[in-house]
C-alpha positions in Angstrom: 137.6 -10.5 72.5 140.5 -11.4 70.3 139.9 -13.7 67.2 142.2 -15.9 65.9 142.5 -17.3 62.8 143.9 -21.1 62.3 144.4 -23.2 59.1 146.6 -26.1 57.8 147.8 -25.9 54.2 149.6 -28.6 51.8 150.4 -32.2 52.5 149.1 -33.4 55.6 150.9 -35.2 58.2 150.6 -37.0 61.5 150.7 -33.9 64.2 148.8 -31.1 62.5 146.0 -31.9 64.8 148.2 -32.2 68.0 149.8 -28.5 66.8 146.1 -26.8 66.6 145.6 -28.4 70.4 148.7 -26.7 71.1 147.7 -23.5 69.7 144.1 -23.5 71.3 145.1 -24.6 74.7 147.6 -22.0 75.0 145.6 -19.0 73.7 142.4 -20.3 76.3 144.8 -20.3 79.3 146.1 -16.7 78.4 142.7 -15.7 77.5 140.2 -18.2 79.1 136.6 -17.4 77.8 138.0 -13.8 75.7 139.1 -16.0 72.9 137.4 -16.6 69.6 139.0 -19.2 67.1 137.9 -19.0 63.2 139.0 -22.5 61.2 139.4 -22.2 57.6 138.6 -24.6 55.8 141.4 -26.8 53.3 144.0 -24.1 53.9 144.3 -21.4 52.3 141.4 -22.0 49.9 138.9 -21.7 52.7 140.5 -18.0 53.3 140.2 -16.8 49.7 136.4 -18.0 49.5 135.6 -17.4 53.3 134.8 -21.1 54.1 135.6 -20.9 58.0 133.5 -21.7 61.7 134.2 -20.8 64.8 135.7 -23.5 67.1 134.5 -24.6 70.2 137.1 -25.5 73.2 135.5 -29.2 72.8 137.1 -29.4 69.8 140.6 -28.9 70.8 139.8 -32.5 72.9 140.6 -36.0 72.4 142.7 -34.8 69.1 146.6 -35.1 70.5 146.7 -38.9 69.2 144.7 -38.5 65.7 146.7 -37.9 62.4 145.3 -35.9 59.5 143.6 -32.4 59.9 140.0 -31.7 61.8 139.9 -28.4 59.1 140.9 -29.8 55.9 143.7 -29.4 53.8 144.6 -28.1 50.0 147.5 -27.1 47.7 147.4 -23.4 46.7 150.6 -23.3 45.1 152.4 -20.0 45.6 153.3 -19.6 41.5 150.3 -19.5 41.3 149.2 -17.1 43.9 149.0 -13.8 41.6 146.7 -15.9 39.4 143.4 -14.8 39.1 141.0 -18.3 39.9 138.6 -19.0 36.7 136.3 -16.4 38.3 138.4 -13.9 37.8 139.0 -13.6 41.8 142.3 -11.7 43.3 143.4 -14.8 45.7 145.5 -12.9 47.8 142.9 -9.4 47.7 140.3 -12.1 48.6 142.2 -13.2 51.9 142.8 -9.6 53.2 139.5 -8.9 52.9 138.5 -12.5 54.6 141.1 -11.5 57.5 139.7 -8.0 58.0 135.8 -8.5 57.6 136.2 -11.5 60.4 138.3 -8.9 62.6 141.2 -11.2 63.0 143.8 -10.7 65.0 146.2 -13.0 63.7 146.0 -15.7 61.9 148.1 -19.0 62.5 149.5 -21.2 59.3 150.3 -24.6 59.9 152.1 -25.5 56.6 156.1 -26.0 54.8 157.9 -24.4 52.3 155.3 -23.4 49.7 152.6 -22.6 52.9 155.1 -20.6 54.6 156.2 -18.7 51.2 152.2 -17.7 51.7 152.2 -17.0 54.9 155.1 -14.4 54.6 153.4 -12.9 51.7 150.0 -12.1 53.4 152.3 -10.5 56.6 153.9 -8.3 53.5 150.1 -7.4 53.3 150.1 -6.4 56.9 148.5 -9.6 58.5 149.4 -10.6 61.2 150.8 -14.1 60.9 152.7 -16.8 62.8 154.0 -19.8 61.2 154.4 -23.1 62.2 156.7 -25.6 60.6 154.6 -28.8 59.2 156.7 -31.6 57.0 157.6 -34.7 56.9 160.3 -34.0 54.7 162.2 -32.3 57.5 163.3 -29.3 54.9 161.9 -25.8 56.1 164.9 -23.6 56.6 165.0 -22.1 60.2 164.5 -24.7 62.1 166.2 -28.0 63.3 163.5 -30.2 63.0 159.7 -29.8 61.8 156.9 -31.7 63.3 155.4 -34.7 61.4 159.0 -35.4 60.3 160.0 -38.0 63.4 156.1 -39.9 63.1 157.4 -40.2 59.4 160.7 -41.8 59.9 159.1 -44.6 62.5 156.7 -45.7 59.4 159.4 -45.6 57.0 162.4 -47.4 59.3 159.1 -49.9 59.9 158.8 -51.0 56.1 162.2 -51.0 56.0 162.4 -53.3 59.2 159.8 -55.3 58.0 161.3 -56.1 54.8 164.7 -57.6 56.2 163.1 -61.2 56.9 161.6 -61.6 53.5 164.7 -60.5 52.1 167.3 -62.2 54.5 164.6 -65.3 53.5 164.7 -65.1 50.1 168.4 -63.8 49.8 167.3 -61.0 47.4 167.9 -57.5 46.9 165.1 -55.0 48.1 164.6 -51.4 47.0 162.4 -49.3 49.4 161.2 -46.0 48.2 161.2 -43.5 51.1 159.0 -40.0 50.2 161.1 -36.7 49.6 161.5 -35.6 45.8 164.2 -32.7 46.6 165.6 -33.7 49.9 166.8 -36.7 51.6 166.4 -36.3 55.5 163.4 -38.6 55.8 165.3 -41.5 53.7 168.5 -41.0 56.0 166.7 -41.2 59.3 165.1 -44.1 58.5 167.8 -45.7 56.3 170.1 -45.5 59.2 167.1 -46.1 61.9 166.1 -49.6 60.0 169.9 -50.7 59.1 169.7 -50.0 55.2 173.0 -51.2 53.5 172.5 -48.5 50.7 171.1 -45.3 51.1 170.7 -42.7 48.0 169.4 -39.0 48.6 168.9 -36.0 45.8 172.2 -34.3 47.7 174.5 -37.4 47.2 174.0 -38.4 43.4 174.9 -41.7 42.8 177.3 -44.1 40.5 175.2 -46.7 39.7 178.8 -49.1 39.5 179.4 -48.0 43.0 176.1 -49.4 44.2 176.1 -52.7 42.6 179.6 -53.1 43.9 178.8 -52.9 47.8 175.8 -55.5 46.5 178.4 -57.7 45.1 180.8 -57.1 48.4 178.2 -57.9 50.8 177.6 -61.3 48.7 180.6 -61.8 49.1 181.0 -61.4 52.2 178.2 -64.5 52.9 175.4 -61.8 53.1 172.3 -63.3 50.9 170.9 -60.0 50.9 170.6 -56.2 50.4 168.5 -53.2 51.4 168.4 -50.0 49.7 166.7 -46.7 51.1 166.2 -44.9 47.8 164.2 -40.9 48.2 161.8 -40.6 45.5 164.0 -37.3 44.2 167.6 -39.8 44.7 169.0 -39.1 40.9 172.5 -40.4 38.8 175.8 -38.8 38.8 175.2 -38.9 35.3 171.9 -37.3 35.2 172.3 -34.9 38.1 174.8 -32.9 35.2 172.3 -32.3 32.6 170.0 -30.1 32.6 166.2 -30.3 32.7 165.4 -30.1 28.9 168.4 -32.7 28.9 167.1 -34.6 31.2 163.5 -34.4 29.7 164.7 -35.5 26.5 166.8 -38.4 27.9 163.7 -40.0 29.3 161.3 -39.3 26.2 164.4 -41.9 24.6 164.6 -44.4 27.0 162.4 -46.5 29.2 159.5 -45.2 31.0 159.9 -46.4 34.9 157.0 -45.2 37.4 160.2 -44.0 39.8 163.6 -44.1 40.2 163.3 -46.7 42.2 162.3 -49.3 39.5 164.6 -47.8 37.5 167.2 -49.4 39.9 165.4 -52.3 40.3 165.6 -52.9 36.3 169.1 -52.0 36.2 170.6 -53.8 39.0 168.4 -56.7 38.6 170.0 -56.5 34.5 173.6 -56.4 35.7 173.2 -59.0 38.9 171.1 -61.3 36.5 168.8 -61.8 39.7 165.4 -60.1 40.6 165.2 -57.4 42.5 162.0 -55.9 44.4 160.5 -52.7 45.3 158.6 -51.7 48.4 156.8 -47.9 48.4 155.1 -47.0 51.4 153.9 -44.1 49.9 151.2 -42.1 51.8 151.4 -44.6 54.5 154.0 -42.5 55.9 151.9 -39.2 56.3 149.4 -41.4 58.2 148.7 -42.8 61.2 148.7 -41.4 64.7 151.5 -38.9 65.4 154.6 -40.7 67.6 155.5 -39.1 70.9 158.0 -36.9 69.9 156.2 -35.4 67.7 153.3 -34.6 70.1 155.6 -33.0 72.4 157.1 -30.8 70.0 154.1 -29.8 68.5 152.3 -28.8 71.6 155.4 -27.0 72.3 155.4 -24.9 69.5 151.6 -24.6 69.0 151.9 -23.0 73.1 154.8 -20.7 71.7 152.7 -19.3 68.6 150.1 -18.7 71.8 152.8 -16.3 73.8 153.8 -14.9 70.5 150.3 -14.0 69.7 149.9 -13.0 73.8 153.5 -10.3 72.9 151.8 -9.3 70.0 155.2 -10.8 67.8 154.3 -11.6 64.0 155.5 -12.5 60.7 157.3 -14.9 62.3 157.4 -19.0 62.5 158.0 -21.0 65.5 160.7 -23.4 65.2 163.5 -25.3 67.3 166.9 -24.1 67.6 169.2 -26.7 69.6 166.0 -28.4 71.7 165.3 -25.1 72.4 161.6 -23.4 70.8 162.3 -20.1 69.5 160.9 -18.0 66.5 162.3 -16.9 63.3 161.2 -14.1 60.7 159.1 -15.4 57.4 161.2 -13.2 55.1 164.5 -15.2 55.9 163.5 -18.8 55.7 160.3 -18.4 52.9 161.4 -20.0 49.4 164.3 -21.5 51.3 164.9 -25.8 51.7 167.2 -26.9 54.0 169.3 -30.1 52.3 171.3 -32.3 53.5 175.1 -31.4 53.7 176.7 -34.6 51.8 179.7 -33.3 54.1 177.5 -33.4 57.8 178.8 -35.3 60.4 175.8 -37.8 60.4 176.8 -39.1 56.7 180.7 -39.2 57.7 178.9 -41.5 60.7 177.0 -43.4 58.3 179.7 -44.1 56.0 181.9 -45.3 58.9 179.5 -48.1 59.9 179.4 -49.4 56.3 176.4 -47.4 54.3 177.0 -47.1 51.0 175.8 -44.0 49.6 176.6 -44.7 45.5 179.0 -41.6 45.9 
């Protein structure tokens, strides 16, 4: 009987469900009924305090559609990891021991950067582990695209969609905070999907002079209104060069804004003499059902981490290399993001249909 061990760790997103179908559905066709599945509960914290059950084949059904996580989720952050808890308990001593008293096999993570990081330090521990790559954010290094990332951009170009009539109507500026504190993929996907006349990422720093001028152009130019795509981690030119006690101190000074984004508001809104409005979707875009790419790619790669486990291949994460599923080690891609170039092709594109990127 083989036993395999599944969990999902960190934020959640739309296709975690539609990866642990994958996953099961592939391990029950290579094993059929010599297949045991242990689900931990919120990630990695139901592995340190042994809070698991065994799955049943029924509840692998009826999932592929539904967002969220069947088993739970949690933040154990990896800093934190050599930590003893406030019991005094060895977090990572306690998950060796959970793995070997259940007689696991393997165990499958479903988690990004910070999961993954986790994952490659219990295979360092001689688990064996398979990762799969779960964020909207789009950043987990090895891979070409991570599942949850696509249902995110539809709900994010959709806000932005939805706010062009009120703003065309109103002939105002709008300021739409897309997720992603240290990477920009998800605001440029959707920026470009929706039609955003400004786009601002952490990679590209911004001149706040250079924005309000393709505002003013675009007035100008008989366009009432404009659309900006902002990432919650999109930062100044001028405050992308100090550094973070700098930085800290610059903001103890001055006004307190709840995000960037009404930090821009205040300041374009102050140099315009108009007002100007912010939308966040927020959480929205983690929810919801999971779009169909992203249910075909995740019951792609939850099969693969089934072969993988059939070849007896570990420390490794599934991930997509030019359409094509393929597998990379844990050691080379954990503690690693993957940015966006400011140089890529798909920025020289957007620039050449008129997106501004307040570079």
């Amino acid at each position: 009987m083989k036993r395999i061990g599944m969990l999902t760790s960190g934020g959640d997103c739309q296709a975690l469900n539609a990866t642990m179908r994958g996953i099961a559905k592939g391990l029950y066709t290579i094993y059929g009924d010599d297949v045991e599945i242990v689900g931990f509960e919120d990630g990695y914290r139901g592995m340190i305090y042994a809070d698991y059950h065994i799955m049943q084949p029924s509840d692998f059904s009826g999932i592929l559609t539904i967002g969220g996580t069947m088993l739970g989720t949690s933040r154990t952050p990896f800093k934190y990891l050599d930590q003893p808890d406030e019991n005094g308990l060895d977090k990572v001593a306690s998950m060796v021991h959970t793995y070997k008293k259940l007689k696991l096999d393997a165990l499958c993570v479903l988690g990004g950067n910070g999961s993954l990081k986790t994952a490659n330090r219990l295979a360092q521990e001689g688990l064996n582990v398979i990762g799969l790559p779960k964020t909207i954010d789009n950043d987990t290094w090895g891979t070409d695209v991570t599942f949850g990332f696509q249902s995110a951009v539809e709900i994010a170009a959709k806000a932005i969609d939805d706010i062009h009539t009120t703003a065309a109507s109103h002939g105002r500026v709008f300021i739409v905070e897309v997720m992603g504190h240290k990477v920009g993929w998800l605001t440029l996907h959707a920026g470009i999907a929706a039609g955003a006349d400004i786009i601002l990422i952490p990679e590209i720093p911004y001149d706040i002079d250079k924005v309000l001028k393709a505002i003013e152009e675009r007035n100008k130019s008989g366009k009432r209104f404009s659309i900006l795509a902002v990432a919650e981690g999109a930062v100044s030119r001028e405050d992308a060069q100090l550094g973070k006690k700098e930085l800290k101190k610059k903001k103890e000074k001055g006004p307190v804004y709840p995000s960037v984004a009404y930090e821009l508001a205040a300041k374009i809104g102050e140099r315009l003499g108009s007002e100007v409005r912010v939308t966040v979707p927020g959480h929205t875009q983690r929810g919801g059902a999971p779009c169909p790419y992203d249910r075909v790619l995740s019951t792609r790669l939850g099969a693969e981490a089934a072969r993988l486990i059939e070849k007896g291949k570990f420390g490794v994460m599934v991930s997509v290399k030019n359409q094509e599923i393929s597998n990379v080690p844990l050691e080379e891609i954990a503690g690693k993001l993957k940015y966006v170039d400011p140089k890529a092709d798909i920025i020289r594109e957007a620039k050449l249909v008129g997106i501004c990127f307040g570079d």
